[in-house]
MISEKOL-647701 format. One record per residue (C-alpha): residue number from 1; chain; y negated, x negated, z; residue in one letter. Coordinates in nm, 4 decimals, decimal comma. Example, Ala and Ser with C-alpha at 12.3 -4.5 7.8 and 13.67 -1.06 7.14 Angstrom:
BEGIN
[pt 1; "A"; [0,4500; -1,2300; 0,7800]; "a"]
[pt 2; "A"; [0,1060; -1,3670; 0,7140]; "s"]
This chain:
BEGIN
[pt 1; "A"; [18,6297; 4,3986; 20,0982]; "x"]
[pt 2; "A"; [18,2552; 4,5052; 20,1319]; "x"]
[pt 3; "A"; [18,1865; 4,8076; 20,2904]; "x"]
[pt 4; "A"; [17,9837; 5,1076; 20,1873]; "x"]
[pt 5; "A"; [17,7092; 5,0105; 20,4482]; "x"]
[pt 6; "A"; [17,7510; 4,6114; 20,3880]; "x"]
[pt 7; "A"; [17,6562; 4,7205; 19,9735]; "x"]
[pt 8; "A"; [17,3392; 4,8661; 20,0987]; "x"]
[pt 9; "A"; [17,2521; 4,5440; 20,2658]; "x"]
[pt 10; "A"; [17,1663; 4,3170; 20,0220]; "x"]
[pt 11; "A"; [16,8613; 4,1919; 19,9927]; "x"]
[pt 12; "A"; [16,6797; 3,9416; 19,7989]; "x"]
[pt 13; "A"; [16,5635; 3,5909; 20,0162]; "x"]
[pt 14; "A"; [16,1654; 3,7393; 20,0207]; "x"]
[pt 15; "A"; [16,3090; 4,0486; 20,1693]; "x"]
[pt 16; "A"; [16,5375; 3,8799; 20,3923]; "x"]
[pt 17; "A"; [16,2622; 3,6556; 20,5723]; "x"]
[pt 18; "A"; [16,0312; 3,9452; 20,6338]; "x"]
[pt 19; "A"; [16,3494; 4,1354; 20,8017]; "x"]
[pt 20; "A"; [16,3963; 3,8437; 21,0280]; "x"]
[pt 21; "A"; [16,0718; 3,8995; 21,1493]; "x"]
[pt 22; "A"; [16,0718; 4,2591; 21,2033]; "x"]
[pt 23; "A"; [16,4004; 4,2513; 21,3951]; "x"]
[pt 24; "A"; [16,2218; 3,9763; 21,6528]; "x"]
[pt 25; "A"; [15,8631; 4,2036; 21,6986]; "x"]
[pt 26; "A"; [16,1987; 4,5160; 21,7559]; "x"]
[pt 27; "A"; [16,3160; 4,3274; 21,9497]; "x"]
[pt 28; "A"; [16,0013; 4,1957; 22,1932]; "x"]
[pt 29; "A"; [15,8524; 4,5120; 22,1608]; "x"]
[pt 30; "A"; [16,1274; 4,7298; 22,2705]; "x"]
[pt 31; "A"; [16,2050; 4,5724; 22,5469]; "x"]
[pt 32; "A"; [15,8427; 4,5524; 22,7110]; "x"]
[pt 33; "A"; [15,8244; 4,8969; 22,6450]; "x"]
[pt 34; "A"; [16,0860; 4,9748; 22,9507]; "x"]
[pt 35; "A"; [16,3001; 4,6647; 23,0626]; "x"]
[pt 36; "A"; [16,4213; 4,8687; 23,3860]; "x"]
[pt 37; "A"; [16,6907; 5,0840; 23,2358]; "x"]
[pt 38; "A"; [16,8179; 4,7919; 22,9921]; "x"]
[pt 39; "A"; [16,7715; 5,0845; 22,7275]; "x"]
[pt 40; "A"; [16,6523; 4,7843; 22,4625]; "x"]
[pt 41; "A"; [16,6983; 4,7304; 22,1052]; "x"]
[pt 42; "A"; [16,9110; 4,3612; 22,1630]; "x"]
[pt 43; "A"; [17,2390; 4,5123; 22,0874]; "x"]
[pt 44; "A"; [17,0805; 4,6348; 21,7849]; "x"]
[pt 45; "A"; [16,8460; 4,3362; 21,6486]; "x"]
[pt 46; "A"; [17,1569; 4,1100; 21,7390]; "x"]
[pt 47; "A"; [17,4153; 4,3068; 21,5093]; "x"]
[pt 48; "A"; [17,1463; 4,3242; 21,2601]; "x"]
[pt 49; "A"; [17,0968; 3,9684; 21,2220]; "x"]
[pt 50; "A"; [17,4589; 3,8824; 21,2360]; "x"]
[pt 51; "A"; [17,4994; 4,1326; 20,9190]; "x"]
[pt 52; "A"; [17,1699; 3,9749; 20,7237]; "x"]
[pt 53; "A"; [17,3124; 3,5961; 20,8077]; "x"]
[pt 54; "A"; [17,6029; 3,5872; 20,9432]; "x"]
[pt 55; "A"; [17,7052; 3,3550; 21,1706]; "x"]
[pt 56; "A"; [17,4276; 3,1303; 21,1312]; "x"]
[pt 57; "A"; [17,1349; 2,9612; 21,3294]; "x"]
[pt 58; "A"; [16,8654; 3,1736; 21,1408]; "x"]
[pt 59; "A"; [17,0847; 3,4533; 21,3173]; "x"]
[pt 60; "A"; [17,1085; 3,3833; 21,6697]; "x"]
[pt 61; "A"; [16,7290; 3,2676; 21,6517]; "x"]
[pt 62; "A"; [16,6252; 3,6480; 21,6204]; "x"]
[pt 63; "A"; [16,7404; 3,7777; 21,9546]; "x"]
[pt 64; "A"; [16,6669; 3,4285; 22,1512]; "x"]
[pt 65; "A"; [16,3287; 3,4276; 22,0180]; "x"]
[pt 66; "A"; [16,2565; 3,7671; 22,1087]; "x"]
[pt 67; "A"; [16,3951; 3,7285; 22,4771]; "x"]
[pt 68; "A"; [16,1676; 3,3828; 22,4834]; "x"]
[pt 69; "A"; [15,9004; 3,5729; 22,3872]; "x"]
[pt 70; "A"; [15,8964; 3,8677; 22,5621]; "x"]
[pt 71; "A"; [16,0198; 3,6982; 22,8825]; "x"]
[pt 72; "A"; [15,6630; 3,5484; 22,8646]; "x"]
[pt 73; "A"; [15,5430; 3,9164; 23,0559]; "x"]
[pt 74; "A"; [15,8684; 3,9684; 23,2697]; "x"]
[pt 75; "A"; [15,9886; 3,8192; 23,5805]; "x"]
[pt 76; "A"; [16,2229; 3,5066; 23,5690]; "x"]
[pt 77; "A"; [16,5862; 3,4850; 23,5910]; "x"]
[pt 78; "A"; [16,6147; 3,3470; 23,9404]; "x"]
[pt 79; "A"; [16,8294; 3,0267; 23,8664]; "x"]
[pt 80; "A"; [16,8715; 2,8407; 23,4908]; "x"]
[pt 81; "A"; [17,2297; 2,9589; 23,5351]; "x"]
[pt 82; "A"; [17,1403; 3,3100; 23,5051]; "x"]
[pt 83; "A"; [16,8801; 3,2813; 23,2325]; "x"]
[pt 84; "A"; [17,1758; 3,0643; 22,9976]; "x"]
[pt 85; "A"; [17,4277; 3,3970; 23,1251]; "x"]
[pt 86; "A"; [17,1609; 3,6159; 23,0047]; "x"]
[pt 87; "A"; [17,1058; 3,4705; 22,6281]; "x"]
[pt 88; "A"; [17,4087; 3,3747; 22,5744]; "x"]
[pt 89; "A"; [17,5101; 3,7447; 22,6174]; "x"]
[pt 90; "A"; [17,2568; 3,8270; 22,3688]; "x"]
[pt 91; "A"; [17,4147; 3,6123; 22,1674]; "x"]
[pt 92; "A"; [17,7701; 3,8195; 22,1061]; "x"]
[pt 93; "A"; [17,6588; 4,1115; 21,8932]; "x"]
[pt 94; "A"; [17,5506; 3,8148; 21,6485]; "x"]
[pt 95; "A"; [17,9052; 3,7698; 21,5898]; "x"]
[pt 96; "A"; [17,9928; 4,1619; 21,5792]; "x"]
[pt 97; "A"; [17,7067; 4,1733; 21,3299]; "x"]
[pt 98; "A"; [17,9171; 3,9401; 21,0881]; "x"]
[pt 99; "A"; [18,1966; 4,1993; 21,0886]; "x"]
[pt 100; "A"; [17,9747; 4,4838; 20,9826]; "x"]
[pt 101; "A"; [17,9142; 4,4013; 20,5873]; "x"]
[pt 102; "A"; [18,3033; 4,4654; 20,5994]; "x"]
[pt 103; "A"; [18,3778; 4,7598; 20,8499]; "x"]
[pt 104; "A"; [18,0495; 4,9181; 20,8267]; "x"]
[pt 105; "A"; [17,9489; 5,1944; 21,0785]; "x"]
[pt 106; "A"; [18,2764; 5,1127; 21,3044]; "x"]
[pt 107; "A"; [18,1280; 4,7524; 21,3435]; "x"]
[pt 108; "A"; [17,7908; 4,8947; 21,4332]; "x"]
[pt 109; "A"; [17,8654; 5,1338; 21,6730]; "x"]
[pt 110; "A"; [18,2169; 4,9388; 21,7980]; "x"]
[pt 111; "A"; [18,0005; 4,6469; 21,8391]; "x"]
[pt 112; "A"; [17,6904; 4,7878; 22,0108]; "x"]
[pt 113; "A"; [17,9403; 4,9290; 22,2998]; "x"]
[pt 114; "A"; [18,1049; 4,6491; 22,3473]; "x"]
[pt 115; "A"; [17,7499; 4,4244; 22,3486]; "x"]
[pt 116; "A"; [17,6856; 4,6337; 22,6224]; "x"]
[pt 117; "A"; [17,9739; 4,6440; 22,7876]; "x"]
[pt 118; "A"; [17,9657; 4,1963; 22,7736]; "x"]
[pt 119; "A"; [17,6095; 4,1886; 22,9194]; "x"]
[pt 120; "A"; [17,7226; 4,4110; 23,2107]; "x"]
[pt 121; "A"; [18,0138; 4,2167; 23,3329]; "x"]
[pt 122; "A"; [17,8956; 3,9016; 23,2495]; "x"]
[pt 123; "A"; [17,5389; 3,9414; 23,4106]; "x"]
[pt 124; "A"; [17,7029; 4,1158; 23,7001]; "x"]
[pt 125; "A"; [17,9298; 3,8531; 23,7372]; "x"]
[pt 126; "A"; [17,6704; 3,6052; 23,7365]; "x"]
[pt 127; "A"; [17,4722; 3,8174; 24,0157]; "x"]
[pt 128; "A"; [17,7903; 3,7719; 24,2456]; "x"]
[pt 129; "A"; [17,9176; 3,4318; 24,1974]; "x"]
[pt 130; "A"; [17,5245; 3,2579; 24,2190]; "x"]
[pt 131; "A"; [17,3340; 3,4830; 24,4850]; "x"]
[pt 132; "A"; [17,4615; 3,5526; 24,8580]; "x"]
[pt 133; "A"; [17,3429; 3,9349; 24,8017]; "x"]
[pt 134; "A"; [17,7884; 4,0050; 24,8024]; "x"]
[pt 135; "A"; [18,0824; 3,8889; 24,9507]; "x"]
[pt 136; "A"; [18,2029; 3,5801; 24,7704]; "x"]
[pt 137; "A"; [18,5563; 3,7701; 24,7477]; "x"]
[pt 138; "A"; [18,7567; 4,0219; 24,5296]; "x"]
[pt 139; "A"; [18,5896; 4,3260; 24,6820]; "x"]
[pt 140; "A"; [18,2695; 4,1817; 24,6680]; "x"]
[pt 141; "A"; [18,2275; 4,1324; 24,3222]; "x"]
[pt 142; "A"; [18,3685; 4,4907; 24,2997]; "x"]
[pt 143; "A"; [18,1037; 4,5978; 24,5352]; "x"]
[pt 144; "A"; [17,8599; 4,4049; 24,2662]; "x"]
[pt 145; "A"; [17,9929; 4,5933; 24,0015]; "x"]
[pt 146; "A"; [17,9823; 4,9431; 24,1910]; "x"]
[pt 147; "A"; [17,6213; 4,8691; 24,2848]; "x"]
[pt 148; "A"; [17,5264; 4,7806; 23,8959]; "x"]
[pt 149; "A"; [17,7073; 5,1228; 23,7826]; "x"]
[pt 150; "A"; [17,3338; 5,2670; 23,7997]; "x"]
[pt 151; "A"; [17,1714; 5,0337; 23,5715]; "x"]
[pt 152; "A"; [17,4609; 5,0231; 23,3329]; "x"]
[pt 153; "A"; [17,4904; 5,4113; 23,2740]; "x"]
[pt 154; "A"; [17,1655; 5,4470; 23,0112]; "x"]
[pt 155; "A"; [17,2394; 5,0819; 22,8101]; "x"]
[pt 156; "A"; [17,5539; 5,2233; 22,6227]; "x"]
[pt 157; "A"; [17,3246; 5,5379; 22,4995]; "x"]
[pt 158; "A"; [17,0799; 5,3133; 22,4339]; "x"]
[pt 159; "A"; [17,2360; 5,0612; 22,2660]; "x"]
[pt 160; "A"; [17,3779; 5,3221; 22,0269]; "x"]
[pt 161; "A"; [17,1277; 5,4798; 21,9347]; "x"]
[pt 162; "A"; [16,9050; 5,1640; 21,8435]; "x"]
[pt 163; "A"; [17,1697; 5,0507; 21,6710]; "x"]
[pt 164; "A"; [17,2215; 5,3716; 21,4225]; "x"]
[pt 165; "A"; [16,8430; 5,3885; 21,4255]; "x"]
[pt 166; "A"; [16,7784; 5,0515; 21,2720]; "x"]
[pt 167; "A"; [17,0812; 4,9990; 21,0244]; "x"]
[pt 168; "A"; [16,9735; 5,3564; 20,8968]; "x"]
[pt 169; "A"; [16,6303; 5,2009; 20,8448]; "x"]
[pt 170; "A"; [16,7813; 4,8770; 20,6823]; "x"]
[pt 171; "A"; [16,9859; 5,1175; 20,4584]; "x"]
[pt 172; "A"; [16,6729; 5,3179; 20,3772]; "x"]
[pt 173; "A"; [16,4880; 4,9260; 20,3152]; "x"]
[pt 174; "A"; [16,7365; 4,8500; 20,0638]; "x"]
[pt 175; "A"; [16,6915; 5,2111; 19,8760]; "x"]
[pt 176; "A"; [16,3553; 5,1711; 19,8195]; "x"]
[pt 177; "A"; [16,4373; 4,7621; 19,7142]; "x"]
[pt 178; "A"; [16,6540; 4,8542; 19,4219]; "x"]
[pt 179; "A"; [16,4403; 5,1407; 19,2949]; "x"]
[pt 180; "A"; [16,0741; 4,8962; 19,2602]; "x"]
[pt 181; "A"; [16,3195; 4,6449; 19,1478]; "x"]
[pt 182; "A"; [16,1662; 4,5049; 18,8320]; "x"]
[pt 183; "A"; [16,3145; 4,5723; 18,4720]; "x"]
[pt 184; "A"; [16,4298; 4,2410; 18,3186]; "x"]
[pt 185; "A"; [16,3749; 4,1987; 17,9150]; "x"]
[pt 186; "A"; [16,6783; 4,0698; 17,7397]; "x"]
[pt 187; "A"; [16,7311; 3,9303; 17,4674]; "x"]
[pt 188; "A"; [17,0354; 3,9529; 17,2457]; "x"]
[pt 189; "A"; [17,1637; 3,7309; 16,9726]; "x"]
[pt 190; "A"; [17,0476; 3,9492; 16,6681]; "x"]
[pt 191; "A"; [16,6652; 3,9157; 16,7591]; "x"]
[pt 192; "A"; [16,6288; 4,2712; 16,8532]; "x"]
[pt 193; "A"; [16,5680; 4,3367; 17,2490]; "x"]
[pt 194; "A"; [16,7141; 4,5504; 17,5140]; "x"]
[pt 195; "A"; [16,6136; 4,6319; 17,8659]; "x"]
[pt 196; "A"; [16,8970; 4,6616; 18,1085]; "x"]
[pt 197; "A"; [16,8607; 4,7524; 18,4826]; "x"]
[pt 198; "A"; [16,8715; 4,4304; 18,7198]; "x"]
[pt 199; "A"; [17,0452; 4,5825; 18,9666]; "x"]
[pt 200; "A"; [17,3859; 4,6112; 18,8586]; "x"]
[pt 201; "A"; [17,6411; 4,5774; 19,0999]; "x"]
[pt 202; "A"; [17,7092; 4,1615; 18,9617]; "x"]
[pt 203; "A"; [17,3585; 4,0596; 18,9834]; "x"]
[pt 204; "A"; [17,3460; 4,2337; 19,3595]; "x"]
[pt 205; "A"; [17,6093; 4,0358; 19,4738]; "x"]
[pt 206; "A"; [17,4033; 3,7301; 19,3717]; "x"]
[pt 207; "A"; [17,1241; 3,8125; 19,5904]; "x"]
């Protein structure tokens, strides 16, 4: 069963390529504009994409593209361990994404917190079991997790708020889609013509 929100995103294939591009320039830009509070749009562009594509490769391309690119003006990871712990964390709220043409808004903001709460423990638990900065025991990766607490407190927030920010904008996208929509001439068997609106709810589910 489609949801309310999931109606409002449908667009046509033109429409869908130049969204796949905006959500990757969200995505690099937002996160070069402050990377130290992990307030970024990733949650966001990765839910977004997993709604547009679903579960697809032309989905988890937007957010590893973005982090490829915009990791071209950051510092590195530290270890290729930590950098595959790092996308492939980016990589989750592509499949929360997939759940949102059915839930709607619960799928957005359900899966933005729990995007967040993924990258912290996994990243964190990276940090512990890779680097000698903790104890290689129980209370040492607790100790990690303590010391991360600080770091962790604005992504949440921020994850949220991108997150309602941008599926409000791809609801307002798909508005202003269906109203330039073009009016299709058809014809009907006794020679006269009529002009019907293309955007019934069939021919939307064909886009």
């Amino acid at each position: 069963m489609v949801s309310k929100l999931g109606d409002s995103l449908k667009f046509s294939s033109r429409t869908k390529i130049a969204l796949w591009l905006a959500l990757v320039a969200v995505g690099v830009c937002g996160r070069l504009w402050q990377p130290a509070y992990n307030v970024t749009p990733f949650a966001a562009i990765g839910l977004a994409a997993g709604s547009l594509f679903g579960i697809s490769i032309s989905a988890a391309a937007v957010p590893i593209v973005a982090l490829v690119l915009s990791n071209m003006a950051l510092p590195g990871y530290g270890s290729t361990v930590m950098a595959l712990v790092v996308y492939a964390s980016f990589l989750f709220p592509v499949l929360f994404g997939s759940l949102v043409q059915r839930q709607g808004w619960v799928a957005v903001l359900g899966g933005s917190l729990a995007s967040s709460l993924i990258f912290f423990t996994t990243t964190n638990f990276a940090t512990w079991a890779l680097s000698d900065l903790y104890p290689h025991t129980l209370s040492g990766l607790v100790t990690c997790y303590v010391a991360a607490l600080p770091f962790y407190r604005w992504m949440p927030i921020g994850d949220a708020l991108w997150s309602v920010s941008l599926f409000s904008t791809l609801v307002a996208v798909g508005h202003v889609q269906q109203l330039v929509q073009p009016i299709q001439v058809i014809p009907v068997t006794t020679g006269d013509q009529q002009t019907v609106d293309r955007l019934t709810d069939e021919q939307r589910d064909r886009q």
